[in-house]
C-alpha positions in Angstrom: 0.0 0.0 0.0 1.1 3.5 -1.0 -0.5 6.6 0.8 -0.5 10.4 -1.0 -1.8 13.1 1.6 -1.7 16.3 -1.2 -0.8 19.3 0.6 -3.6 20.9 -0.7 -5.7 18.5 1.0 -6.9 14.9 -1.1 -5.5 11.7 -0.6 -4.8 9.1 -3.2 -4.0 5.3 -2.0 -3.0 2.5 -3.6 -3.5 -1.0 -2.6 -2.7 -4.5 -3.4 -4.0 -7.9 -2.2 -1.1 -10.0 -1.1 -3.1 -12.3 1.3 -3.8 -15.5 -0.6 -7.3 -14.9 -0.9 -10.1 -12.7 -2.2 -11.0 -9.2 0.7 -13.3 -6.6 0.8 -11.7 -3.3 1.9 -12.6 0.2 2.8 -10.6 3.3 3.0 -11.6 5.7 5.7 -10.7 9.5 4.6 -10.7 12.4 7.8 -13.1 15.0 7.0 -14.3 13.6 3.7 -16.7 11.0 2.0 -14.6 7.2 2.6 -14.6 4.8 -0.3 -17.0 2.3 -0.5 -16.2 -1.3 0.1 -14.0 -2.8 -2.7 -13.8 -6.6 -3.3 -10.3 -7.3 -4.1 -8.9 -10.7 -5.6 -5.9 -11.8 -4.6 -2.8 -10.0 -6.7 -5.0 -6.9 -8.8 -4.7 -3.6 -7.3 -6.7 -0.5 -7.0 -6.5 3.1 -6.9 -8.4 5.2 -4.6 -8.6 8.8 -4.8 -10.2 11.6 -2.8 -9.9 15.6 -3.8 -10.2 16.5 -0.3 -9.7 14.8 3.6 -6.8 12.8 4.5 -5.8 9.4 4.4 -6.9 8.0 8.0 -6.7 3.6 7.9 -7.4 1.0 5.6 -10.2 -1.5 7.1 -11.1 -5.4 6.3 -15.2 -5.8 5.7 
């Protein structure tokens, strides 16, 4: 995982699925909407971005 808090304020993550098997995730952004929950297969990433908040944790569903 790879977090961008822009200095402007916005947040862009990047996450992959190394754990062997298929997880939903959500990614919780301070002061802004949060993603909805993703459904990730093991190995494919994905590429969240927000224009405003900041990055706060990355959850299991």
């Amino acid at each position: 995982m790879s977090v961008e808090n822009k200095p402007g304020g916005g947040v862009r993550v990047r996450l992959r699925n190394f754990c062997g098997k298929t997880m939903r995730v959500q990614v919780i952004v301070k002061h802004w909407s949060d993603s909805g929950c993703k459904t990730m297969p093991n190995r494919p990433g994905w590429l969240f971005q927000a224009v405003g908040g900041r990055y706060d944790r990355t959850v299991v569903r």
